[in-house]
C-alpha positions in Angstrom: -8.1 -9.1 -20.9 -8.4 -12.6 -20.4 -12.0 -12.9 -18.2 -15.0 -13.4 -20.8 -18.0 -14.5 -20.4 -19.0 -17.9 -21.8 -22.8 -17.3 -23.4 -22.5 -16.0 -26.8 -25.4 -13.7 -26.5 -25.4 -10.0 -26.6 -21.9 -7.8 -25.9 -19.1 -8.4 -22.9 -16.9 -5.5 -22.0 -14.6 -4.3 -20.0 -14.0 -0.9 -18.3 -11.9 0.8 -15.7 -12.3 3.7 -13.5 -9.7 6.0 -11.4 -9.5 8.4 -9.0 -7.0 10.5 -7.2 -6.9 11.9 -4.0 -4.1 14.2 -2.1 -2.9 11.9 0.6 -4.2 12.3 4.1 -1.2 10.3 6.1 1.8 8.1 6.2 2.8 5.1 7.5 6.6 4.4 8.0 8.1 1.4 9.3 11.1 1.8 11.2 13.1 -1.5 12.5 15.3 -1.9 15.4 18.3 -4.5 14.4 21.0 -5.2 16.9 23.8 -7.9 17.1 25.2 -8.5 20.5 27.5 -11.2 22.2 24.4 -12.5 24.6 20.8 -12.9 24.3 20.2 -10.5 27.6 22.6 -7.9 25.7 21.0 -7.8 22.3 17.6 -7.6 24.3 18.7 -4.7 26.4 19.8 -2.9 23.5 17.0 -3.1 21.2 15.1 -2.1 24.5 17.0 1.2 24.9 16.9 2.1 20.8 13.0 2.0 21.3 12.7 3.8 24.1 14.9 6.6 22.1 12.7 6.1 19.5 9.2 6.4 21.3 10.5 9.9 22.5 11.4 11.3 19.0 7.7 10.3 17.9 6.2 11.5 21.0 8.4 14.9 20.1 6.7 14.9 16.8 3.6 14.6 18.4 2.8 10.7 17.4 0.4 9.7 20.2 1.2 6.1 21.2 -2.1 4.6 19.6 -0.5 5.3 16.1 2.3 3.3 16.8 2.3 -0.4 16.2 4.3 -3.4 16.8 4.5 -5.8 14.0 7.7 -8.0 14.6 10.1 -9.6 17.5 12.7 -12.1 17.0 15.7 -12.7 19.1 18.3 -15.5 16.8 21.7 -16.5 16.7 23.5 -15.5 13.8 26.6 -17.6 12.6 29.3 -17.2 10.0 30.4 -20.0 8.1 28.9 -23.3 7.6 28.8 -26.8 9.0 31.9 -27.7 11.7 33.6 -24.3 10.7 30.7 -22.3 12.0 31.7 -19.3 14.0 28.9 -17.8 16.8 28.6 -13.9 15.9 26.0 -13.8 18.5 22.6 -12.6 18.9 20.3 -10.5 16.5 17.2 -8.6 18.3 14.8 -7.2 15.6 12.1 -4.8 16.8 10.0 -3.3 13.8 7.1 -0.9 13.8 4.2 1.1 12.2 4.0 4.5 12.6 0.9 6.3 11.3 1.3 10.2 11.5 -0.9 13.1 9.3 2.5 15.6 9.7 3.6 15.0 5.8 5.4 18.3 5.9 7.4 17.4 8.5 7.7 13.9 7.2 11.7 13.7 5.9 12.5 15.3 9.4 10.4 12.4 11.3 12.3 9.7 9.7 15.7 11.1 10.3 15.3 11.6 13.7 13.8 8.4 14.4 17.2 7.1 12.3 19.1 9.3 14.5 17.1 7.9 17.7 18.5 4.6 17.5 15.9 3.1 13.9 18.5 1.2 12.5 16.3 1.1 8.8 13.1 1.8 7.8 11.2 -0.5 6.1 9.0 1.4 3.9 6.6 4.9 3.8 3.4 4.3 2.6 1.0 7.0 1.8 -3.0 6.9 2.2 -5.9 8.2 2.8 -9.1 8.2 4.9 -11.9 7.8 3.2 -10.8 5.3 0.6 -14.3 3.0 0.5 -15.8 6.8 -0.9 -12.8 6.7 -3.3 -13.3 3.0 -4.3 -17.0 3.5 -4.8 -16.3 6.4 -7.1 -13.5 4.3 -9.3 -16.4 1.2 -9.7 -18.9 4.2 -11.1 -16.5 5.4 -13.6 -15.6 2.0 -14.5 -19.3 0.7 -15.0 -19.3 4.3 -16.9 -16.3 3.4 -19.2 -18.0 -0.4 -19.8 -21.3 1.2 -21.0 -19.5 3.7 -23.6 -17.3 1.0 -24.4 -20.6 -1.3 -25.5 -22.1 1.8 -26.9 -19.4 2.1 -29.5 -18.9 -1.8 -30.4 -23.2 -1.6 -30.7 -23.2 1.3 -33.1 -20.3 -0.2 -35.3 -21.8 -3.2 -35.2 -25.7 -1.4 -36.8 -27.2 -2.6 -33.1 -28.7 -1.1 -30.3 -27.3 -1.5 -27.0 -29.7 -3.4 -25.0 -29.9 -3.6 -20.9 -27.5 -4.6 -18.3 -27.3 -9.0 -17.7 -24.4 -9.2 -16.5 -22.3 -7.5 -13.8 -18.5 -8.7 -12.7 -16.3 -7.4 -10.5 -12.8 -7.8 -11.4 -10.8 -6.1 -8.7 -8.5 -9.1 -8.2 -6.7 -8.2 -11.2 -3.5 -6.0 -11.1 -5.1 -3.2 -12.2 -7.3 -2.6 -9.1 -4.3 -1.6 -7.1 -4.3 1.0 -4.1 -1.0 3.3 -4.6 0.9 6.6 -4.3 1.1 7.7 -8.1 4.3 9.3 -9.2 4.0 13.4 -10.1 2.3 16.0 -7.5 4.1 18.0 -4.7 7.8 19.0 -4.6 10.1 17.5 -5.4 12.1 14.6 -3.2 11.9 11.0 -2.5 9.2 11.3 -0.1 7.2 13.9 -2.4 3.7 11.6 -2.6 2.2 12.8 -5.3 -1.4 11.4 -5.5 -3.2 8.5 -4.3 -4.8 6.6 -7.0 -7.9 3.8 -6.6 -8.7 2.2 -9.4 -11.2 -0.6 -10.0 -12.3 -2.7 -13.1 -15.8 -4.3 -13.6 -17.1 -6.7 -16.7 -20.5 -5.6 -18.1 -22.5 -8.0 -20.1 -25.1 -6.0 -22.4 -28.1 -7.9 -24.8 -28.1 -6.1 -28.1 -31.3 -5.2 -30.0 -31.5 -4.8 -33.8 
């Protein structure tokens, strides 16, 4: 822990709370990546694998406003370097979110959206809804670790924990992360486990003797 606070008076501390949820949704990114001879040609080809890949989600029962666009590029791709270059052609990248609450039929999704013309997928996130309820709850049980932290420093110490000057949020450190924790469900690279949101505050306490 590297944040303290500067006034020598009284007792800093630290504390950190968690909580886990069961998540609520995913979010895969599939990607469209073609390599054709002309621009038209890559175009029309990354074209036709996402309209074979809208179907599969609308199969899946994806309604279109859970789909996202988050990339285009059209570029020439070349091998070699300076005068010995050697025109491949042309690379069309088409890459998507897709949100869906189906996490039983999640594995299935993504290899029929592979199937459908996907030529990767990007990454599968997992989440849930109410997350500022969750992040509320993690800053109570950290200000709750901070005060029995003090409380124990105080008592070793032959003081009495005094009130509350000082309150710091520190959720731009690592620890306040938003993830998928490891362990939970079946097993499987897709298994999600639990979401976890954690937060971290600094509490600055006056002692009394």
């Amino acid at each position: 822990m590297t944040q303290a606070i500067e006034e020598p008076w009284g007792i800093s501390v630290f504390g950190s709370g968690t909580v886990r949820a069961e998540p609520a949704l995913a979010r895969v990114r599939p990607a469209v990546d073609v390599l054709e001879p002309s621009p038209d040609r890559a175009f029309r080809k990354a074209e036709e694998a996402v309209a074979r890949l809208r179907q599969v989600l609308r199969r899946h029962g994806v309604p279109d406003a859970s789909v996202s666009g988050s990339r285009l590029s059209l570029s020439s791709e070349y091998d070699g370097h300076g005068g010995d270059r050697t025109l491949l052609g042309y690379r069309c990248q088409a890459s998507y979110s897709v949100e869906t609450e189906a996490l039983d039929e999640l594995e299935r999704l993504i290899v029929d959206m592979v199937d459908a013309g996907a030529h990767r997928i990007d990454g599968v996130e997992f989440d849930v809804r109410d997350k500022p309820e969750l992040h509320d709850e993690a800053r109570r049980r950290a200000v709750a670790a901070a005060r029995r932290k003090a409380q124990v420093y105080a008592e070793a110490a032959d003081a009495r924990l005094g009130p509350v000057l000082h309150i710091q949020d520190v959720e731009s450190e690592p620890f306040a992360a938003f993830r998928a924790a490891e362990g939970g469900g079946p097993s499987g690279a897709l298994a999600p486990g639990s979401v976890e949101v954690s937060a971290g505050v600094l509490l600055g306490f006056s002692l009394r003797h």
